[in-house]
C-alpha positions as CSV (number, residue, x, y, z in Angstrom):
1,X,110.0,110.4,152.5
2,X,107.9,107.8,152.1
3,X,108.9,103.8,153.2
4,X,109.4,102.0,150.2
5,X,107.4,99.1,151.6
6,X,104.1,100.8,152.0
7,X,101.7,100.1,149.7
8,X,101.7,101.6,146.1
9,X,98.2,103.6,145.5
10,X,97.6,105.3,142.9
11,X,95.9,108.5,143.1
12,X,95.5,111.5,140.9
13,X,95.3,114.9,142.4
14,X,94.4,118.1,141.4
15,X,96.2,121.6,142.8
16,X,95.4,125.3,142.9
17,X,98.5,127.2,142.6
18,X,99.4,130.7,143.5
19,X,103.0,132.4,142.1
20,X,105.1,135.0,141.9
21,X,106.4,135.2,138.3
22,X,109.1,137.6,139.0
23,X,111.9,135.4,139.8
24,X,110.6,132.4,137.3
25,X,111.3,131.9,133.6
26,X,107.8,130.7,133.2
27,X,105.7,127.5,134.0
28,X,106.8,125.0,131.6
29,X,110.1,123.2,132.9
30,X,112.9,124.3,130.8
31,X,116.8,123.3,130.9
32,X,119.3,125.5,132.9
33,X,115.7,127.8,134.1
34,X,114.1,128.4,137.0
35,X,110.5,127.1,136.2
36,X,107.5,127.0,138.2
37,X,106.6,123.4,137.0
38,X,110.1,122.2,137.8
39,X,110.1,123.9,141.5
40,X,106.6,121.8,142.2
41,X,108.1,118.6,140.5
42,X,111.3,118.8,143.0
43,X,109.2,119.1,145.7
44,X,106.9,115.6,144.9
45,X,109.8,114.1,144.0
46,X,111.2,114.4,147.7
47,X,108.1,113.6,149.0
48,X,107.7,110.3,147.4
49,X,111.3,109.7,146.7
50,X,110.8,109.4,142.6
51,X,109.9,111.8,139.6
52,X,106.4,112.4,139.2
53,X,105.0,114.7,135.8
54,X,102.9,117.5,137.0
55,X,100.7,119.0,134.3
56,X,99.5,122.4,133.8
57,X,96.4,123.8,132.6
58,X,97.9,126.2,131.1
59,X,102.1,127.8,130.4
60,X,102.7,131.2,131.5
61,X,105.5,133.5,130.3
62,X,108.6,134.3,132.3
63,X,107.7,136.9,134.7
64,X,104.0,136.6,134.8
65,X,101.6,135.7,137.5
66,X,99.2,133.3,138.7
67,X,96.1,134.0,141.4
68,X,94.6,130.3,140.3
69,X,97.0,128.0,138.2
70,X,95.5,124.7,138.4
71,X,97.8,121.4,138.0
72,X,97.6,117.7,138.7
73,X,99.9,114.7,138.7
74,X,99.9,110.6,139.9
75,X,100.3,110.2,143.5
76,X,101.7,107.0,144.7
77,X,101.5,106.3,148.4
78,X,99.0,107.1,151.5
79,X,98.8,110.5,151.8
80,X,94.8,111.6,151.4
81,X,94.6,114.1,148.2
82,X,93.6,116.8,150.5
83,X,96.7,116.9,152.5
84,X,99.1,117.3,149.8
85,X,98.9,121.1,149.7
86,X,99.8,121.6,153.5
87,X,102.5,119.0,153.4
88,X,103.9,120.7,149.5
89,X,104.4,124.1,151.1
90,X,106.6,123.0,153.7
91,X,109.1,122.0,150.4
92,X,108.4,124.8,147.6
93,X,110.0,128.2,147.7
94,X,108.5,131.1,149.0
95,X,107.1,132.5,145.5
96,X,105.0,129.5,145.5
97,X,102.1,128.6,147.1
98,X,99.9,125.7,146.9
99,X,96.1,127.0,148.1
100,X,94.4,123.8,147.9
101,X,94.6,119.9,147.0
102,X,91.8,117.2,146.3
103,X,91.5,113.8,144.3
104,X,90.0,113.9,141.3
105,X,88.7,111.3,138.8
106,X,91.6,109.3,136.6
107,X,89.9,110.8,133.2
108,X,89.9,114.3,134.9
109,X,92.5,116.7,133.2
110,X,94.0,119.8,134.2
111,X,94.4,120.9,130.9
112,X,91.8,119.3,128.6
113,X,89.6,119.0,130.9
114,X,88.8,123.5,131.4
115,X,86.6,125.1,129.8
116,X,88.0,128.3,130.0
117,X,91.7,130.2,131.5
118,X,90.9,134.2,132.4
119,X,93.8,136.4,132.9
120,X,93.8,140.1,133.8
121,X,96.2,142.9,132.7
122,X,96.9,145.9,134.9
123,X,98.0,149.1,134.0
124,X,99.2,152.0,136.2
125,X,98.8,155.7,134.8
126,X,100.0,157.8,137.3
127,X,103.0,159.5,136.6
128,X,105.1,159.0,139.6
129,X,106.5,156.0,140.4
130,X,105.4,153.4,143.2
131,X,107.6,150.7,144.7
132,X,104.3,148.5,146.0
133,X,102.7,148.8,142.5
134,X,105.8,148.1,140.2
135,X,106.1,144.4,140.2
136,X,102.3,143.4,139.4
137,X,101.3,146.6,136.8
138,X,102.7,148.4,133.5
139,X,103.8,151.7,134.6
140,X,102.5,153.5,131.6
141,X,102.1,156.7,131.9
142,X,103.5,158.0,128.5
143,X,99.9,159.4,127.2
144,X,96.3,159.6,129.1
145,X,94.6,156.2,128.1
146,X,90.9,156.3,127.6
147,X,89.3,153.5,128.7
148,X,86.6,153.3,126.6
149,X,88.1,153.3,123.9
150,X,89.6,149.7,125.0
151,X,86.6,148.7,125.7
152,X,84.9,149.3,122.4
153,X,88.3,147.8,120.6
154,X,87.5,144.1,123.5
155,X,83.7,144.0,122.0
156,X,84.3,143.4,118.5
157,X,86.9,140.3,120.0
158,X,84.1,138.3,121.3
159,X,82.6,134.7,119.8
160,X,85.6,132.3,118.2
161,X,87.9,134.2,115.8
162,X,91.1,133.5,113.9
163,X,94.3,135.4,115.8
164,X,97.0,135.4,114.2
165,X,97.6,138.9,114.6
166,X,98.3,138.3,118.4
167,X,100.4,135.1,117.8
168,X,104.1,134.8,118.8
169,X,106.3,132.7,116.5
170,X,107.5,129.7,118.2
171,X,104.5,128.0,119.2
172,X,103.7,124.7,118.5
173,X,99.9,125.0,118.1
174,X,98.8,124.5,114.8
175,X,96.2,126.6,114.5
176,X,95.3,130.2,116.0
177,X,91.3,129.9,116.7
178,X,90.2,131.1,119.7
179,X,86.8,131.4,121.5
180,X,86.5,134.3,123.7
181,X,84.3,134.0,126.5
182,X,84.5,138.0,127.8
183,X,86.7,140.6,127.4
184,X,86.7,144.1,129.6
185,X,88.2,147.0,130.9
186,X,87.5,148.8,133.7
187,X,89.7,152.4,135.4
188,X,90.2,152.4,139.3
189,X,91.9,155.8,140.1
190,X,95.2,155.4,138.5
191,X,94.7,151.6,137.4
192,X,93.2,150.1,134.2
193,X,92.4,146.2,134.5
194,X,91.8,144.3,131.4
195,X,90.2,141.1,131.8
196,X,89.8,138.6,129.1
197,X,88.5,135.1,129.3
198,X,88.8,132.5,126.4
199,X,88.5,128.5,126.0
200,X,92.3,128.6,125.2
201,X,95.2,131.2,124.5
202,X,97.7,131.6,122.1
203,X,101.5,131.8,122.8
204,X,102.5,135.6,123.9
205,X,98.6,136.7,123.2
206,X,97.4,138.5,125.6
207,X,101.1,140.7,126.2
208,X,100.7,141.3,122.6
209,X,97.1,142.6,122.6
210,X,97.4,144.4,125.3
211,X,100.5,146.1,123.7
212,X,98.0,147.1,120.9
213,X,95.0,148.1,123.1
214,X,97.3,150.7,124.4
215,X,97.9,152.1,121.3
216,X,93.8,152.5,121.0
217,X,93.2,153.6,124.2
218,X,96.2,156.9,123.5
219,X,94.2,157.8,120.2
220,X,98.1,156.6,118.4
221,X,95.7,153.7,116.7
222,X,92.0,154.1,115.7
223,X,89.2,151.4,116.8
224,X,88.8,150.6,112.8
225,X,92.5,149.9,112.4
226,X,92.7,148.1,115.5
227,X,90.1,145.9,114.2
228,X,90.5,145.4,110.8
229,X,94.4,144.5,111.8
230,X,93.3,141.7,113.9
231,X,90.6,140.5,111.4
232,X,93.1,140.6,108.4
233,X,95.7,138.8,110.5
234,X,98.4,141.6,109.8
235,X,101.3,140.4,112.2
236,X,103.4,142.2,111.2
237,X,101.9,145.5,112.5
238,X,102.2,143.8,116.1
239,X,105.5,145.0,117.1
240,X,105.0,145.4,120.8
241,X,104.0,143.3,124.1
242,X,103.2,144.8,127.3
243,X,105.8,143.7,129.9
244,X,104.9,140.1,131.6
245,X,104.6,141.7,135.6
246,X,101.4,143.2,134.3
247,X,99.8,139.8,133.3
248,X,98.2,137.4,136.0
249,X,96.4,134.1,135.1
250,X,93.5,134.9,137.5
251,X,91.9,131.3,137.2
252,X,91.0,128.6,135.1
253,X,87.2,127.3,135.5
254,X,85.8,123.6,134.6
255,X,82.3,122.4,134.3
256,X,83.8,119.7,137.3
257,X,85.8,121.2,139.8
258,X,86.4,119.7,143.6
259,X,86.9,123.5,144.7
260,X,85.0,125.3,146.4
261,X,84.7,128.8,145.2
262,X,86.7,130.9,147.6
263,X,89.4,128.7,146.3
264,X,89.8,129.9,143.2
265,X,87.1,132.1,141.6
266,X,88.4,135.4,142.5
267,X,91.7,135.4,144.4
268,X,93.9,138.5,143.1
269,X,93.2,141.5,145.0
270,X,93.0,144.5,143.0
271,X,95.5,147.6,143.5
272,X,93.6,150.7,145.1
273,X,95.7,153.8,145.9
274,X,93.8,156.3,148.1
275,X,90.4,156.6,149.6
């Protein structure tokens, strides 16, 4: 801990964090949960020996991943920006990693400062179960799932739409525009990833469109239904999510960023099974 006659400098530092979502009830500190946020907060808070507020760009759901989750909070004190993540992962559990820190700019914002969040989905078709592949894929194996078919339902998705359809009550966002950047879907052997990247997300979206995309991808939902739900903002045809250890947030970009790219671009290895 810190001496509390050192010198109080204020510093604002930005983090790239990996996690496990299996064991967490989400990102956002909540009372009586186990919280990502709240693990990283405890952690500072020894460190420096007082609370510090870490924000997120963005709240994941309970059980789902991160490959890039970026965060930033006020730093008090004389350790250099860079060293925090060495010195944090001596302190946070072993779901958590921190991959890299640096100081950024007091106007710089982990949140409103990204221009975009990507997260991908994967799916696992085969029909036997696999202990390696179960916490970090759907195990859907149900009906054959064409792959095409998801991707032609994703095209129609791109530019700034209203959806509601794919909107879970109990959000606080007024509003349910979003911008999608890309959206895809691509088979390895047994594995389907779905990739989408937007300038925001709405609360439970991407659980509860994959949940649909299923349903095109079987032939139980055609493309034109699938589309004119979403465009008609019927919600209440959007019964079911995909389960959250499919989900990853895969990494959040901005047009200022003091990592390299090795950092965070592309850090979630994709599942291969065979040759």
């Amino acid at each position: 801990m810190l001496e509390s006659h050192q010198p109080r400098q204020t510093q604002r530092v930005a983090l790239v964090i990996q996690y496990l979502g299996t064991h967490f009830h989400g990102w956002q500190r909540q009372k009586n949960q186990r919280t990502v946020q709240e693990e990283i907060e405890k952690a500072i808070a020894t460190i420096l020996g007082h609370h510090v507020t870490l924000h997120g760009a963005g709240r994941t759901d309970a059980g789902v991943h991160a490959a890039a989750q970026v965060a930033h909070f006020e730093a008090t004190g004389l350790i250099p920006a860079h060293k925090w993540a060495t010195i944090l992962n001596s302190y946070v559990p072993s779901d958590i990693l921190i991959r890299a820190s640096a100081g950024v700019d007091g106007r710089w914002h982990a949140r409103f400062s990204a221009a975009y969040r990507r997260y991908r989905y994967t799916i696992y078709t085969e029909d036997r179960l696999n202990l390696f592949v179960k916490p970090f894929s759907w195990h859907y194996y149900y009906a054959p799932l064409d792959e095409s078919l998801i991707q032609a339902a994703l095209k129609p998705l791109l530019g700034k739409h209203h959806l509601a359809a794919f909107h879970r009550a109990g959000s606080k966002r007024s509003h349910s525009w979003v911008e999608v950047q890309a959206a895809e879907c691509r088979r390895s052997g047994p594995f389907i990833h779905i990739e989408i990247q937007a300038d925001g997300f709405l609360y439970g979206m991407v659980r509860l469109l994959v949940g649909m995309l299923v349903q095109v991808g079987s032939g139980e939902r055609t493309l034109s239904n699938f589309t004119e739900l979403w465009k008609e903002e019927r919600r209440q045809e959007v019964k079911h999510a995909a389960p959250s250890q499919g989900l990853c947030l895969l990494r959040v970009g901005y047009p200022d960023f003091p990592f390299p790219k090795e950092i965070w671009y592309d850090t979630l290895p994709k599942l291969v099974i065979g040759h």
